[in-house]
C-alpha positions as CSV (number, residue, x, y, z in Angstrom):
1,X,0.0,0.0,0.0
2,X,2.1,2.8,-1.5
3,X,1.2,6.3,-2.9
4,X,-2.6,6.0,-1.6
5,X,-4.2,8.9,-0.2
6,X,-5.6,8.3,2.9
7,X,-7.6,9.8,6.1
8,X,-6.8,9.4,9.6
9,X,-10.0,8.2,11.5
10,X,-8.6,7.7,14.9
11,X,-5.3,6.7,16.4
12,X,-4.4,3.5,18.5
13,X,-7.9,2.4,17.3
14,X,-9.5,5.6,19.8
15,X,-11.1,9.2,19.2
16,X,-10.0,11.3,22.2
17,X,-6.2,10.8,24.0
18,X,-6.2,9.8,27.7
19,X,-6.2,13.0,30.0
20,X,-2.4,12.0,30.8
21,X,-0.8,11.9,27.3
22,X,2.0,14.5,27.2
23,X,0.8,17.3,24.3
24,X,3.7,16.6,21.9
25,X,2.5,13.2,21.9
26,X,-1.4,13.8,21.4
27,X,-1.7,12.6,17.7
28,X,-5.2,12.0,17.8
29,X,-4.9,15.7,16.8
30,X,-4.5,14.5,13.7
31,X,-7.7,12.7,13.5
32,X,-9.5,13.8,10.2
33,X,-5.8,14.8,8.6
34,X,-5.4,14.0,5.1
35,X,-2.4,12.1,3.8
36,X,-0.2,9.6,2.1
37,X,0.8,6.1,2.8
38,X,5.0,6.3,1.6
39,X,5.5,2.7,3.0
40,X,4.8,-0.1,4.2
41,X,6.1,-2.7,6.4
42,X,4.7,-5.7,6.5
43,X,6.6,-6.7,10.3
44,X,5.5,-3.3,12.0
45,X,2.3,-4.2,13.4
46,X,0.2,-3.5,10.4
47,X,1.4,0.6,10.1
48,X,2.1,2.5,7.3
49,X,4.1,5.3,6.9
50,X,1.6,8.4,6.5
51,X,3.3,11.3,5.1
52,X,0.7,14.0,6.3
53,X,-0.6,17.3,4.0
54,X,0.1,19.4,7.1
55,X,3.0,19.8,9.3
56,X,3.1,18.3,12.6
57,X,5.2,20.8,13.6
58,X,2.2,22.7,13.4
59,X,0.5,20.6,15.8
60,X,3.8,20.6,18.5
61,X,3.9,17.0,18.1
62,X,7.2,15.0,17.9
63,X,8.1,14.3,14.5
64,X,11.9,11.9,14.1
65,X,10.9,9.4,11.5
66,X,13.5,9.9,8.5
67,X,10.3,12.0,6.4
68,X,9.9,14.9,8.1
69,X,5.8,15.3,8.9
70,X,5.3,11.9,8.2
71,X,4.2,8.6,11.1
72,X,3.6,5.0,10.9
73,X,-0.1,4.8,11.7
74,X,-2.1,1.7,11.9
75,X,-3.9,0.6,8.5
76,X,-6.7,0.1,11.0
77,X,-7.2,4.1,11.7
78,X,-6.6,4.8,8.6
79,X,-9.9,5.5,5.6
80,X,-8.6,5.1,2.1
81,X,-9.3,8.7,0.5
């Protein structure tokens, strides 16, 4: 599943982040977000590597995967757009 344009729907299969998750870690910010799946790996608990339409810096989350604004989000919060 490469190059697809896809939707985030939720994240870690929830809608709203426990009241204890640290801000630059809230990602369920991103819930609705719009972007594209760059990779996939097939040993990494069903994720793909969504390079997002908007900048997480934006958002104050952490962002250290090798594609800058981009996360490995499971294909199960994930809407094919």
């Amino acid at each position: 599943m490469k190059e697809v344009r896809v939707r985030m729907m939720s994240f870690l299969g929830t809608l709203v982040a426990d009241p204890d998750v640290d801000a630059r870690e809230n990602y369920w910010q991103l819930i609705g977000e719009s972007g594209k799946a760059i990779d996939a790996n097939e040993n990494f608990d069903g994720r793909v590597l969504v390079l997002f339409e908007r900048s997480l810096d934006d958002y104050g989350l952490e962002n250290h995967n090798p594609v800058k604004n981009s996360l490995w989000i499971r294909l199960s919060d994930l809407l094919i757009d």
